[in-house]
ZAMARGU-4260 file (C-alpha; in steps of 0.2 Angstrom, whole numbers, plus 5000, padded with zeros to 4 digits):
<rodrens>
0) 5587/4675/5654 | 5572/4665/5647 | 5559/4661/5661 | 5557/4642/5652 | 5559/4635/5637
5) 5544/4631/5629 | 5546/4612/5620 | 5542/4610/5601 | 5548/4594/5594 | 5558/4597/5576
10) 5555/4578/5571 | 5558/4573/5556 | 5541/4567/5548 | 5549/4547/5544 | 5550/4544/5528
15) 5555/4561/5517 | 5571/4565/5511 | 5580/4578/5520 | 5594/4591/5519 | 5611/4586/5526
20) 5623/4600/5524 | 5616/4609/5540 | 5617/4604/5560 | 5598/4610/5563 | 5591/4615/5580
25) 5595/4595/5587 | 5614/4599/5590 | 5624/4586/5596 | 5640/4586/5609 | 5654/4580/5605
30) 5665/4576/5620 | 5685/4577/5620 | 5694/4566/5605 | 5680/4555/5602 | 5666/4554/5589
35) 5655/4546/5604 | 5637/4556/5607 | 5636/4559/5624 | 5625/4572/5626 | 5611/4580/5613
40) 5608/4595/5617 | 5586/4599/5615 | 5579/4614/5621 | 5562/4624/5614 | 5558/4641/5611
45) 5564/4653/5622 | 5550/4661/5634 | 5552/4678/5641 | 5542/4689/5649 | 5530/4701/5637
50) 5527/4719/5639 | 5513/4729/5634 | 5518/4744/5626 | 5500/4752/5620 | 5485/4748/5618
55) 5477/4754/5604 | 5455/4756/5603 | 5445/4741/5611 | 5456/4725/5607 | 5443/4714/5610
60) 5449/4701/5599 | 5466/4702/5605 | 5475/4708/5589 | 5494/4708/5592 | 5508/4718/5586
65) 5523/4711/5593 | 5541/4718/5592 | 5553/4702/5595 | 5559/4688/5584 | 5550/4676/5577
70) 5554/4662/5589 | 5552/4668/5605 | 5535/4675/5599 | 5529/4659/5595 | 5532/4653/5611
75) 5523/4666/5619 | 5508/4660/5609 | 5512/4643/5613 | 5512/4645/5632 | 5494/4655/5632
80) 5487/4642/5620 | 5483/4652/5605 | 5482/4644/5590 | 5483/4653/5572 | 5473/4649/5558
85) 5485/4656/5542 | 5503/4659/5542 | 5511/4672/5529 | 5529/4674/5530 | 5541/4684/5519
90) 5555/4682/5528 | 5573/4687/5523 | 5580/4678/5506 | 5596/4674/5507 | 5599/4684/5494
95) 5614/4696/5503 | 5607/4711/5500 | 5608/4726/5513 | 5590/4735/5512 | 5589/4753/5516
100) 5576/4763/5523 | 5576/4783/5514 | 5574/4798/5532 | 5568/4813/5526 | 5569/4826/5534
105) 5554/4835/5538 | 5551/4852/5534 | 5554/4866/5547 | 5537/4870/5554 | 5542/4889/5557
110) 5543/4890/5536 | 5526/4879/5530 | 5515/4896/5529 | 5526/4903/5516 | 5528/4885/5509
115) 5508/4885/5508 | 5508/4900/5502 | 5518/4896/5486 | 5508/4880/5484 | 5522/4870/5477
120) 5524/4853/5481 | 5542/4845/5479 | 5544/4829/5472 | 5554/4815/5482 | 5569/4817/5473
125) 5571/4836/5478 | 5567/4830/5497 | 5581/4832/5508 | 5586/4812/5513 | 5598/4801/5519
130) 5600/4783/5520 | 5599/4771/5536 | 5601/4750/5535 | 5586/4742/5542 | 5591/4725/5543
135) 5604/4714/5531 | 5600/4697/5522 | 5617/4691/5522 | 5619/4673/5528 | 5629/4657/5522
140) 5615/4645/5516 | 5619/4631/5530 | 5616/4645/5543 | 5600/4653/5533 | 5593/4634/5534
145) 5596/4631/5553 | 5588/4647/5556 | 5574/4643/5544 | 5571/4626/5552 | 5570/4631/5570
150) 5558/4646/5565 | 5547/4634/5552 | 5547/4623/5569 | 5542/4635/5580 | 5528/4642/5569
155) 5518/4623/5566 | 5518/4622/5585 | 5506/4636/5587 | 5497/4632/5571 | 5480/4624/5573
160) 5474/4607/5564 | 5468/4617/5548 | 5479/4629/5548 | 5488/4634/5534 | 5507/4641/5529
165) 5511/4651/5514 | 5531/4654/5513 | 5536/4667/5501 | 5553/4667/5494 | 5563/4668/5476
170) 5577/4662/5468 | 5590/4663/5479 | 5585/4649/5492 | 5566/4645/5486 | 5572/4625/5480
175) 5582/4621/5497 | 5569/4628/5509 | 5555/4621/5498 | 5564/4602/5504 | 5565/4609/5522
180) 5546/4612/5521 | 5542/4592/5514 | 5553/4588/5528 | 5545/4598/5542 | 5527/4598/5536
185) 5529/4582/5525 | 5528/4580/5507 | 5508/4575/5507 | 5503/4593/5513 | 5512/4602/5501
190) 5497/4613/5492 | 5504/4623/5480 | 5520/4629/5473 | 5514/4648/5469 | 5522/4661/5455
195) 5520/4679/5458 | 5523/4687/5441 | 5525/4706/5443 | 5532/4717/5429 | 5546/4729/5437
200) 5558/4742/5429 | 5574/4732/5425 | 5580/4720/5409 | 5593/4712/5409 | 5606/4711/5394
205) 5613/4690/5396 | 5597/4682/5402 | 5581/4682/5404 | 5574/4696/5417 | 5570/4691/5435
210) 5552/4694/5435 | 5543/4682/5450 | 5543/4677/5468 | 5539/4658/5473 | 5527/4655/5488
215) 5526/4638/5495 | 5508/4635/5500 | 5509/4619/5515 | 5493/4613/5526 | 5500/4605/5544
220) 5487/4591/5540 | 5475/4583/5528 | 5461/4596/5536 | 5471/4611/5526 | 5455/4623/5527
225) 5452/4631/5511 | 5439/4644/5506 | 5433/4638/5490 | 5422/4655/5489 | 5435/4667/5497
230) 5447/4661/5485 | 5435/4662/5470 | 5438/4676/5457 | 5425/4684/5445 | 5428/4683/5427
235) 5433/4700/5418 | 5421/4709/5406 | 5436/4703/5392 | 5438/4686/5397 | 5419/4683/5396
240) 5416/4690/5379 | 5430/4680/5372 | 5425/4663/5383 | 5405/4663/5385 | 5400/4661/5368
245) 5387/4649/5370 | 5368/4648/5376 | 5359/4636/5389 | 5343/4630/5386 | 5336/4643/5394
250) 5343/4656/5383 | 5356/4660/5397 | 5375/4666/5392 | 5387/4651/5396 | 5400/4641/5393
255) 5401/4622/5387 | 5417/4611/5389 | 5418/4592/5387 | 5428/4591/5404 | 5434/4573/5414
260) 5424/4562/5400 | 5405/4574/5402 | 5400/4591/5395 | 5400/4603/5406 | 5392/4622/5410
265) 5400/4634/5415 | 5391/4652/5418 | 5398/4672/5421 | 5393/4673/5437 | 5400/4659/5444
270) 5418/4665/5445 | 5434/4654/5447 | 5448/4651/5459 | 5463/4655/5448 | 5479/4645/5444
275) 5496/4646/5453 | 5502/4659/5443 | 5496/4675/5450 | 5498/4693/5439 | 5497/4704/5452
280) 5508/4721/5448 | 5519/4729/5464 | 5513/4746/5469 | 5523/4758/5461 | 5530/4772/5472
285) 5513/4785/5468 | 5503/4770/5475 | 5490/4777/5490 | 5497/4760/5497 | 5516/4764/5497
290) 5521/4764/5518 | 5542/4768/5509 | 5546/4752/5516 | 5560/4743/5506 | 5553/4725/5507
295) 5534/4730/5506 | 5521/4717/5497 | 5504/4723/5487 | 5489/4721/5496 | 5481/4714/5482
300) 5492/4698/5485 | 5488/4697/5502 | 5471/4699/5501 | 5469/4684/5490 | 5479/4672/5501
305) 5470/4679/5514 | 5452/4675/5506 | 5457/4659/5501 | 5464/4651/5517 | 5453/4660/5531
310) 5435/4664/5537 | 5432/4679/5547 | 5437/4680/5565 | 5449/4667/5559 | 5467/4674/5567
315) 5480/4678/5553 | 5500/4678/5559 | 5516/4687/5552 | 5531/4682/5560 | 5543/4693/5548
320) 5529/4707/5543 | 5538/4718/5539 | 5528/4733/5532 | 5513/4728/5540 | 5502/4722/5523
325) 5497/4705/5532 | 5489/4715/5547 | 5483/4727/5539 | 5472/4716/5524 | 5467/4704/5537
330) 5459/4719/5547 | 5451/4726/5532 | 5444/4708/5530 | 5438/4706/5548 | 5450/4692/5552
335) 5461/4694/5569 | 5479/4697/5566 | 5495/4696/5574 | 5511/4704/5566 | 5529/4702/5573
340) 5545/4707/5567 | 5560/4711/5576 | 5566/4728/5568 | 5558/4746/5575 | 5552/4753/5560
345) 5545/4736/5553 | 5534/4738/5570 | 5532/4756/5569 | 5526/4756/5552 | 5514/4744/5555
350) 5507/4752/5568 | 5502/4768/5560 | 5497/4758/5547 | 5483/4750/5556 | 5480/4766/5565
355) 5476/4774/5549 | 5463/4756/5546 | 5454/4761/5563 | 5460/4742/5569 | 5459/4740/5586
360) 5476/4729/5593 | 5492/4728/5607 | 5508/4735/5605 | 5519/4720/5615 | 5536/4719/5616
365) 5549/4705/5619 | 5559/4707/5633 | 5573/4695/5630 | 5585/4707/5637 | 5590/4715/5618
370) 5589/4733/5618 | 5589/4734/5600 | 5596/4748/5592 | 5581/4752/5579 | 5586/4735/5571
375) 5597/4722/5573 | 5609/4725/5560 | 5612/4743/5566 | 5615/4737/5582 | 5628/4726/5576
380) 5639/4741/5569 | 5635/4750/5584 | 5643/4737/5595 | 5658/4737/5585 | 5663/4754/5589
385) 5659/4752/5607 | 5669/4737/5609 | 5687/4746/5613 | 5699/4744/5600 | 5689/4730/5590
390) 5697/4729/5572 | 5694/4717/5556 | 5706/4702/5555 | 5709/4696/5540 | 5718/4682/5548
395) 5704/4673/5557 | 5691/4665/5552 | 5673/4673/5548 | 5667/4664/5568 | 5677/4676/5575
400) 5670/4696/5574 | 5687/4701/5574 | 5700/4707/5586 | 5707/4717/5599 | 5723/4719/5605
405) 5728/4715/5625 | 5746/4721/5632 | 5750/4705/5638 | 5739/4693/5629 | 5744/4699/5608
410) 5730/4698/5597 | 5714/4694/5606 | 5700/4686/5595 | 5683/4692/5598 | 5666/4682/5595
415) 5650/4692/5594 | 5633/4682/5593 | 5624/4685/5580 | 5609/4698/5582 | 5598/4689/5566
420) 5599/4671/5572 | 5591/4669/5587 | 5601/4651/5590 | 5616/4661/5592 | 5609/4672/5608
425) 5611/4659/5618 | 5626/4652/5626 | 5626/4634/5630 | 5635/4618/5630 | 5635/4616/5612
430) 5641/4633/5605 | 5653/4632/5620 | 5659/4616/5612 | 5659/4620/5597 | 5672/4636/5602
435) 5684/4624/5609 | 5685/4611/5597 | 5681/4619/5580 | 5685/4636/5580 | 5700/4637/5594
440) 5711/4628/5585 | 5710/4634/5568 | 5716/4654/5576 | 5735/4656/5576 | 5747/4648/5587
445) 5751/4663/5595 | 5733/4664/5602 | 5734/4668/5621 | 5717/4671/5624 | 5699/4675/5617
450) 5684/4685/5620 | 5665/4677/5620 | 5651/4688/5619 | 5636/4682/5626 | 5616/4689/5628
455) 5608/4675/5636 | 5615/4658/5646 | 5607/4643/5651 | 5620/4640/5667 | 5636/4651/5667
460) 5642/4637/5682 | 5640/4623/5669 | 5648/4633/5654 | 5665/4638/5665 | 5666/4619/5673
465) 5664/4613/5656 | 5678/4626/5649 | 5687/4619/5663 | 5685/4601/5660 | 5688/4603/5639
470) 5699/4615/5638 | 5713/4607/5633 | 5721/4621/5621 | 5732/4633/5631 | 5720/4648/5626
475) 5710/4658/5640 | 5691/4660/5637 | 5683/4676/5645 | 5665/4677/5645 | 5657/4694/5643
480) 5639/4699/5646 | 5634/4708/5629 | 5620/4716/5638 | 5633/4725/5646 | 5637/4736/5631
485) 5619/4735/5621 | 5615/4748/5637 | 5624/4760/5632 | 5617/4761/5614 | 5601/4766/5622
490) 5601/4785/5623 | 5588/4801/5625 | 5584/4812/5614 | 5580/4830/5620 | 5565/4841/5620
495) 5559/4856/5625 | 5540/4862/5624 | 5529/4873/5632 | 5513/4867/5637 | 5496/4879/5637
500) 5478/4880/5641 | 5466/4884/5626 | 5450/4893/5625 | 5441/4902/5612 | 5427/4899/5599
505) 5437/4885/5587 | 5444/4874/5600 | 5446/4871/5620 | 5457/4861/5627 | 5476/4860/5628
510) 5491/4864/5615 | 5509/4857/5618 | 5523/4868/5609 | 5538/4860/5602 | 5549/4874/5603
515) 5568/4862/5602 | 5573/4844/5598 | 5590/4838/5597 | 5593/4817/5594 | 5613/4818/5594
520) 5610/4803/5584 | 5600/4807/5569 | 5610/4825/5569 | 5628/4812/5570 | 5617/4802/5553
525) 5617/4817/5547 | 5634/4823/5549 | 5641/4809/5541 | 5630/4811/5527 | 5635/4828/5524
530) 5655/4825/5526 | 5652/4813/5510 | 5646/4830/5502 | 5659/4842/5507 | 5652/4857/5499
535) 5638/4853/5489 | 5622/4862/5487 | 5612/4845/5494 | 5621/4845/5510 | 5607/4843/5522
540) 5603/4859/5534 | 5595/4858/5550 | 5586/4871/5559 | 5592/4879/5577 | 5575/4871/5584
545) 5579/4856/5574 | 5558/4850/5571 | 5564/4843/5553 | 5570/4827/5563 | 5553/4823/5572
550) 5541/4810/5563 | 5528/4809/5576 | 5521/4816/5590 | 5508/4807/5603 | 5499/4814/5618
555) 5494/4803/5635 | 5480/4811/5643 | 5475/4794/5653 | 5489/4790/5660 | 5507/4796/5666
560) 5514/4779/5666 | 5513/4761/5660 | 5505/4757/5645 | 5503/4768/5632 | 5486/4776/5628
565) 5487/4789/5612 | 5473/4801/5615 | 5479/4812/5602 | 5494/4809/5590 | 5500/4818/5573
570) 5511/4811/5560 | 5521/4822/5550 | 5523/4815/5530 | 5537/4818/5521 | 5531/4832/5512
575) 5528/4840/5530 | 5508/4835/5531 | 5502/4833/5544 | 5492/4815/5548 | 5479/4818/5563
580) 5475/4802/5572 | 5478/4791/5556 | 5468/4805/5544 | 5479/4813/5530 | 5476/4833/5530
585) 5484/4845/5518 | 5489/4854/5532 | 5508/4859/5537 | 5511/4853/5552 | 5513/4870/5564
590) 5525/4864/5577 | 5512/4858/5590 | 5500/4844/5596 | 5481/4849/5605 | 5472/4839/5615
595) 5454/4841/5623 | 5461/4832/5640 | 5476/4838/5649 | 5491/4830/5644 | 5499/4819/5656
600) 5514/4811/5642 | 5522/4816/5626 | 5531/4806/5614 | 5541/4812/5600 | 5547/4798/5587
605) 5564/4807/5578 | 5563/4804/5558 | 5575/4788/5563 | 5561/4776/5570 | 5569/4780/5589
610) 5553/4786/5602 | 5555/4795/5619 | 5542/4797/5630 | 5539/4814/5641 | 5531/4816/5656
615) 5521/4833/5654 | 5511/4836/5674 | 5516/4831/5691
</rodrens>
């Protein structure tokens, strides 16, 4: 349950045209058989308590890297006052694409001395992988906006006077969220309507090739803050042979143009901030900066909006950051940063990013009562098969998640909020309503009773006497706490290790073995995978000791509980390199982690994003 709601106030700004084939966050209530309002339903962003995972060097600028949604992050911001100075977003597209995230699995640490030995590197196509979802963009368009305009909301409440927004999108719902932004931000501080022109493999045959993103550029005043000199560019050795062909009368290379009614100089030096179409290729997958993240941006385009919209110390926000590009530029650039995003390896990814940066930050967490599985789109699958006897239905309507069948009751219809949308977490009055009088009556007449998820509720007393009062099908309602079943999805991973004292002339301190590690569920990934393969040569193999599924390894040697201090950590690539406290090596990693300091905690991170944590001495 949400300690408060924190109040933001989606007002139309008077005067714009607006959208009107969505309900927005301002729902109304509809009571009984008539159209009368009698209730509107407003409530803010839901506020829940924050835990500190890790800390990470000496945040003294309070750099952030939150894992929650959008929303409730906002409202944490909100209720401690802190304002942001540029907003990036990339959030999903509506596009209905599933985006997967390639596991490799690492190489058995007990075979990299004759790997090194041979001194053969395999490319990624040889390496032994599998595929895992890490979150779906697939919405209908009237839900995508609600979701957008609550979020867009949320976000201009924690943005100062001069802050500006830069919303990056393409095709797919670009124009109608481009009319949500003149409604929410108004049309008088739209800035810019910027292309991203990349050049990616791909042509098609019957039209022209898809070839840019669209980023909305909106200030949430007149006072938009812009960087004329961050965002200045210097002119190309090519561009000034071919444009500065003429002389001052100093003798000095320049350029004359009769501009706005007078001559005008320009000179080399002088640079230009560039036009709204921006060339700026995607990293290919060599690229020093690839973190193999599906959705991942260049750094090159951050670094421009970045420039041009903020100072140093200045704090830059990503509520959807995904691979960790906005954090980790505006680190480069001495600007503070927060990054949010909701899925495990989104925050994960991030993190080692900025470890390998030598940024100082928090790791937070949202405790909304959500223990995600990795992501919210895996979780979803995952509660499906723990819901007993759940199956699709063809019958009902896309509300319900399907059915289950009771030996009195028939066909029971099951509703499952959705994990994306954070309006759908909570149960109140009007989804309650909206049960009973739009999606009740549309299930078959036969329908005895159904079955109502539900994470988080404002008043279950309220919601039952309601049920009670409007209720006037003959179907049952039963309310179930989802939280419930989202606990058992949380299981641990098993290790064993051996832990020694080290002296000699190359090193003193201590050495943790990792002598076994079993995740049932990577190995059940894994199995899956290979019953698709049957008997082919690429079926994946794992080792009795099973160190191809770990990732990452951390040591503790401040503390045996509570936040997270990592003393010593290594990261194994997938080529099986090891990655010592952010620094790439060319060295296999051996199977074990050292430390100076004893070692009061271990984590292990399996090749899947899941992290357990050890305690090492009593």
């Amino acid at each position: 349950m949400a300690i408060r709601y924190i109040p933001y106030y989606p007002d139309t700004i008077e005067g714009q045209a607006i959208l009107d084939n969505f309900a927005r966050t301002r729902r109304t209530l509809k009571y009984r058989d008539n159209d009368k309002v009698i209730e509107r339903v407003k409530r803010g962003a839901p506020l829940y308590e924050m835990e500190k995972i890790e800390t990470v060097g000496d945040n003294k600028d309070g750099n952030m890297v939150i894992r929650g949604e959008c929303l409730s992050a906002c409202a944490y911001l909100k209720d401690r006052g802190i304002k942001v100075d540029l907003v990036y977003i990339d959030p999903p597209f509506a596009s209905g694409a599933d985006y997967a995230k390639k596991i490799y699995v690492r190489r058995n640490p007990q075979l990299a001395e004759a790997i090194a030995k041979a001194e053969e590197e395999l490319p990624n196509d040889e390496l032994q992988n599998f595929e895992e979802k890490m979150y779906g963009d697939i919405w209908d368009k009237e839900r995508y906006l609600n979701w957008m305009y609550e979020n867009l909301f949320a976000i201009k409440s924690v943005m100062s006077e001069t802050a500006s927004i830069y919303v990056h999108l393409d095709w797919h719902i670009g124009h109608y969220v481009k009319i949500l932004m003149d409604e929410i931000f108004g049309e008088d501080n739209f800035r810019n309507e910027i292309i991203w022109h990349y050049s990616t493999l791909g042509r098609p045959d019957d039209r022209f090739a898809l070839k840019h993103d669209t980023i909305f550029l909106y200030g949430k005043t007149d006072e938009t803050f812009f960087n004329k000199e961050g965002a200045t560019m210097q002119y190309s050795e090519e561009y000034i042979k071919s444009h500065f062909r003429d002389v001052d009368k100093n003798g000095n290379v320049c350029r004359k143009r009769f501009d706005a009614g007078k001559w005008r100089i320009y000179y080399p030096d002088d640079g230009m901030i560039p036009n709204d179409v921006w060339n700026i290729p995607y990293e290919n997958s060599m690229s020093k900066e690839r973190v193999d993240y599906a959705t991942q941006k260049p750094e090159a385009l951050l670094e421009r909006i970045i420039k041009a919209s903020s100072n140093e110390n200045m704090i830059v926000a990503d509520f959807f950051g995904g691979s960790g590009v906005t954090a980790a530029v505006a680190a480069k650039l001495g600007r503070k940063f927060i990054h949010c995003d909701i899925g495990i390896n989104s925050v994960q990814t991030a993190r080692d990013r900025l470890i390998a940066n030598n940024a100082a930050f928090d790791m937070l967490e949202i405790k909304d009562g959500v223990s995600f599985y990795r992501n919210p789109v895996q979780t979803m699958e995952k509660l499906k098969t723990l819901i007993t006897g759940l199956r699709n239905e063809d019958s009902l309507d896309k509300f319900w998640e399907g059915a289950i069948d009771g030996s009195k009751e028939g066909t029971i219809p099951v509703y499952i909020p959705n994990l994306l949308d954070s309006g759908a977490k909570l149960l109140d009055l009007a989804l309650m309503n909206r049960i009973i009088r739009e999606a009740m009556p549309d299930l078959p007449d036969d329908t005895k009773k159904v079955v109502v998820y539900y994470i988080d509720a404002i008043d279950l007393k309220e919601i039952n006497d309601f049920i009670k009062e409007y209720n006037d099908t003959l179907i049952e309602i039963e309310l179930r706490d989802l939280k419930e079943l989202l606990d058992e999805v949380v299981a641990e991973d098993y290790a064993e290790y051996t832990i020694g004292e080290i002296k000699n002339d190359l090193f003193s301190g201590w050495r943790v073995k990792i002598n076994k590690f079993i995740s049932d569920r990577v190995n059940r990934k894994i199995d899956e995978y290979n019953e698709k393969l049957f008997n082919s040569p690429n079926r994946i193999l794992i080792g009795e000791s099973g160190l191809e599924t770990i990732e990452f390894l951390s040591l503790d040697c401040s503390s045996d509980s509570g936040v997270w201090h990592s003393d010593e950590e290594i990261k194994i690539d997938k080529f099986g390199y090891a990655i010592k406290n952010g620094v790439k090596t060319k060295d296999f990693w051996d199977g074990a982690i050292c430390s100076e300091k004893k070692p009061l905690r271990l984590k292990i991170r399996n090749i899947c994003g899941d992290e357990n944590v050890y305690k090492l001495c009593d």
